[in-house]
Structures are given as structure tokens and as C-alpha cells.
C-alpha atoms as a printed R data frame, in Angstrom:
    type eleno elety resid chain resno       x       y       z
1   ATOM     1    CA   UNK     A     1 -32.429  17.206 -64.661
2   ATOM     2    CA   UNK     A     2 -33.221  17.524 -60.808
3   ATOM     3    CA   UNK     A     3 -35.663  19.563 -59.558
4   ATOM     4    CA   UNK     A     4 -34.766  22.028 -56.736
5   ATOM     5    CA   UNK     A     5 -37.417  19.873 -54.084
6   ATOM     6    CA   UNK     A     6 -35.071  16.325 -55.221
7   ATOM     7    CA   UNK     A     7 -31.587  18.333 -55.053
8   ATOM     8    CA   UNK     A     8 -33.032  19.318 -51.472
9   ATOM     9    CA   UNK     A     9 -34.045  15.674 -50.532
10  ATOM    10    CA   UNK     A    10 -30.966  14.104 -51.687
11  ATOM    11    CA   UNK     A    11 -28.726  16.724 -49.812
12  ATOM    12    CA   UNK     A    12 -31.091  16.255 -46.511
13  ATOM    13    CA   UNK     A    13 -30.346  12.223 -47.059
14  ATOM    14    CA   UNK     A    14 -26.551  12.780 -47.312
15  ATOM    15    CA   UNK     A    15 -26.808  14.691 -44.102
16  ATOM    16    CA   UNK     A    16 -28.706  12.035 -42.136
17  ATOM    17    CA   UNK     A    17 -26.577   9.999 -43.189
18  ATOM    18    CA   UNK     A    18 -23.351  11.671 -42.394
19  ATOM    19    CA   UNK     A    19 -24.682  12.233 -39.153
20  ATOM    20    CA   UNK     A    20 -25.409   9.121 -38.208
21  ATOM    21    CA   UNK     A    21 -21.793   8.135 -39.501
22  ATOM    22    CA   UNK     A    22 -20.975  11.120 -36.986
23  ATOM    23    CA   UNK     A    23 -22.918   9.431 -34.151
24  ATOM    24    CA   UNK     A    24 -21.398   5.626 -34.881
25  ATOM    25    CA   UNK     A    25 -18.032   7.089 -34.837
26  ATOM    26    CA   UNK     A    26 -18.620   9.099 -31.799
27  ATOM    27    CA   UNK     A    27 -20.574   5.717 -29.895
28  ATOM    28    CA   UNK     A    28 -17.272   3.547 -31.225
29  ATOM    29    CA   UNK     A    29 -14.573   6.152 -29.631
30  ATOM    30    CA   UNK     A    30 -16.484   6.350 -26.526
31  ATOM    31    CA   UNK     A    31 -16.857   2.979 -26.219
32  ATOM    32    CA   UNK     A    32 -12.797   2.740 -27.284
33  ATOM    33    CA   UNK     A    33 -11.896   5.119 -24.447
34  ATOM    34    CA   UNK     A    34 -14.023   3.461 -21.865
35  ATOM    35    CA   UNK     A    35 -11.937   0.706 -22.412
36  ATOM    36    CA   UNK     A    36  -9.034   2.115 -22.454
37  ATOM    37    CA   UNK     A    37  -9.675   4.207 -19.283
38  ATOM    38    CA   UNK     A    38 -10.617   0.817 -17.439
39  ATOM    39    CA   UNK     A    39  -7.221  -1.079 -18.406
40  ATOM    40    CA   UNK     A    40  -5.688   2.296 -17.381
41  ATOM    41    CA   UNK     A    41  -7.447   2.539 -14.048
42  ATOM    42    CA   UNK     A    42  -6.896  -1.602 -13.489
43  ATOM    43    CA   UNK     A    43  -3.300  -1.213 -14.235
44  ATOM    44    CA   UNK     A    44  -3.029   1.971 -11.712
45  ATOM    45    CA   UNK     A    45  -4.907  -0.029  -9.199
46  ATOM    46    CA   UNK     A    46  -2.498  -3.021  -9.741
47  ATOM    47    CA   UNK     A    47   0.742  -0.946  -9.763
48  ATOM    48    CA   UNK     A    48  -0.530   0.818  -6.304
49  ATOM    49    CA   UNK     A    49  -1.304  -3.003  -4.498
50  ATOM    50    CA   UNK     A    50   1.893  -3.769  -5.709
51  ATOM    51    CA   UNK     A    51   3.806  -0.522  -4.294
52  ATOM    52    CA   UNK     A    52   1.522  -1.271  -0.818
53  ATOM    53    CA   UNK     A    53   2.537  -4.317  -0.751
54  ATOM    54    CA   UNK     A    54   6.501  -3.799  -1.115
55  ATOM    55    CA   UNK     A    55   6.012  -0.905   1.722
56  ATOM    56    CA   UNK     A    56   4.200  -3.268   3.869
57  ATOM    57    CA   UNK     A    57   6.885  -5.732   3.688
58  ATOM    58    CA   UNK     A    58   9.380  -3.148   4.262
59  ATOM    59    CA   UNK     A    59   7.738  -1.852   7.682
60  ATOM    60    CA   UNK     A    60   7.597  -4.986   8.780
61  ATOM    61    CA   UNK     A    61  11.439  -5.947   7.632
62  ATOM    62    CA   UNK     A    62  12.143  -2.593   9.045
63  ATOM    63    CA   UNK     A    63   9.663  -3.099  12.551
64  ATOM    64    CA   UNK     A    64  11.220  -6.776  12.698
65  ATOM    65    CA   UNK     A    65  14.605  -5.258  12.701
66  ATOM    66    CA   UNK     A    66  13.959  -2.153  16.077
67  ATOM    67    CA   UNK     A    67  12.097  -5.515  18.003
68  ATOM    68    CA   UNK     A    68  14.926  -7.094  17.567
69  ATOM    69    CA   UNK     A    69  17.387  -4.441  18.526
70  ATOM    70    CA   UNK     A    70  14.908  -3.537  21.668
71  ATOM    71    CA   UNK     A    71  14.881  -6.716  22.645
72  ATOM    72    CA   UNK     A    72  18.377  -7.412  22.133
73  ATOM    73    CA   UNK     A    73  19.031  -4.033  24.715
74  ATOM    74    CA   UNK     A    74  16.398  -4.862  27.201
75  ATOM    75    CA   UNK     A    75  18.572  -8.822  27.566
76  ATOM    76    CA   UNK     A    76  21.557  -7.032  28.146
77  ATOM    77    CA   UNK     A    77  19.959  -4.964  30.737
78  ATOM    78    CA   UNK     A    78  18.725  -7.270  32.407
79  ATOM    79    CA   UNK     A    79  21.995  -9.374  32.812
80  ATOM    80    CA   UNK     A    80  23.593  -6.237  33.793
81  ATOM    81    CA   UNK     A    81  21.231  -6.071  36.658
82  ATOM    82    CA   UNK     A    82  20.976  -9.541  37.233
83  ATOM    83    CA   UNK     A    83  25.458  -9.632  37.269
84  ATOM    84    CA   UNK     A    84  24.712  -6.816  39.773
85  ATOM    85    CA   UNK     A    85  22.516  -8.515  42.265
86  ATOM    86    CA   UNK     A    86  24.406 -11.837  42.274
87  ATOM    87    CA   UNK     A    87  28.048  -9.563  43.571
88  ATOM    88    CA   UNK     A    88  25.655  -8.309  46.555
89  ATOM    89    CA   UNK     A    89  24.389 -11.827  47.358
90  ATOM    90    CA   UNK     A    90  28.028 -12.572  48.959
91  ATOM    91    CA   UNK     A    91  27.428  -8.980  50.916
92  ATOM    92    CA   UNK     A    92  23.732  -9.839  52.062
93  ATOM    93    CA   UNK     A    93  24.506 -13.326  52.883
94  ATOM    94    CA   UNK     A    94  27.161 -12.238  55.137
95  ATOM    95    CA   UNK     A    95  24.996  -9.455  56.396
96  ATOM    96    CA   UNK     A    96  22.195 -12.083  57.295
97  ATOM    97    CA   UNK     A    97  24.622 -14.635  58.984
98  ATOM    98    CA   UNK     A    98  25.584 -11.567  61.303
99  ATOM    99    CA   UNK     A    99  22.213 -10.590  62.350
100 ATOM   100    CA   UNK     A   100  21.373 -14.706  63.007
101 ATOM   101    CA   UNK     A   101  25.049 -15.105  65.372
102 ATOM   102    CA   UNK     A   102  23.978 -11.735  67.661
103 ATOM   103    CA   UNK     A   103  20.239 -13.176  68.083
């Protein structure tokens, strides 16, 4: 028969050693969720390159697109003026040749 004192030890012993099964457990899901939290944050950081990415490619589609339609405005500006100044060449011309035959 046990004694109180060994009941006492033995008890103490299971309880060291349940709580050192505690801490294991606890170090071993830690160590899981670090993990975890790392492929979680390295996925998030992948998906939001990704996402940058597509909008960068997007402003630029989309800043590709207004160049072109400024530039395409700004040429037909210019040949409106240019049209312009050629139909008063006719007018100065004449103009000129007046000035030169009353010298």
C-alpha cells in the first residue's frame, strides 16, 4: 500500500509531466501558426503585387489611350490652322505684290 508522502510524489510527477505535455503542445501550435500566418501573409503579399501590377498595366493601357486621343486632337488642330494660313497666302501674296508695283 502507498503511503500518503508516495501518493503525493507520484501525483506531483503526473503533473510535471502533464505540464510539460501542456508546454510541447503549446511550443508545436505556436510554431504551427507561425507558419501558417507566414504562408498567409506571403500569399496576401503575392495576391496584392499581382492586383498592383494589373492596375499598373491598366493606367498605362488607359494613359496610352488619352495620349493618343490628345495627340490625335492637337494634329487635327494644327492642320486646321495650317489649311487656314495656306487660303490667306493667295490674299498676302497679292497684298505684297501691290505694295512692291506702288514703290
Amino acid at each position: 500500500m502507498q503511503t500518503m508522502l508516495e501518493r503525493i510524489s507520484e501525483a506531483e510527477q503526473q503533473a510535471d509531466q502533464l505540464i510539460e505535455q501542456a508546454n510541447t503542445a503549446a511550443r508545436e501550435r505556436i510554431a504551427k501558426a507561425k507558419e501558417e500566418a507566414e504562408v498567409f501573409v506571403a500569399s496576401a503579399q503575392d495576391k496584392e503585387r499581382s492586383k498592383t501590377s494589373e492596375v499598373l498595366e491598366t493606367a498605362k493601357a488607359d494613359g496610352d489611350r488619352e495620349a493618343d486621343a490628345i495627340l490625335s486632337s492637337v494634329r487635327k488642330d494644327i492642320a486646321a490652322v495650317r489649311e487656314q494660313a495656306c487660303n490667306k497666302i493667295p490674299d498676302a501674296v497679292a497684298y505684297l505684290s501691290e505694295r512692291i508695283e506702288h514703290l
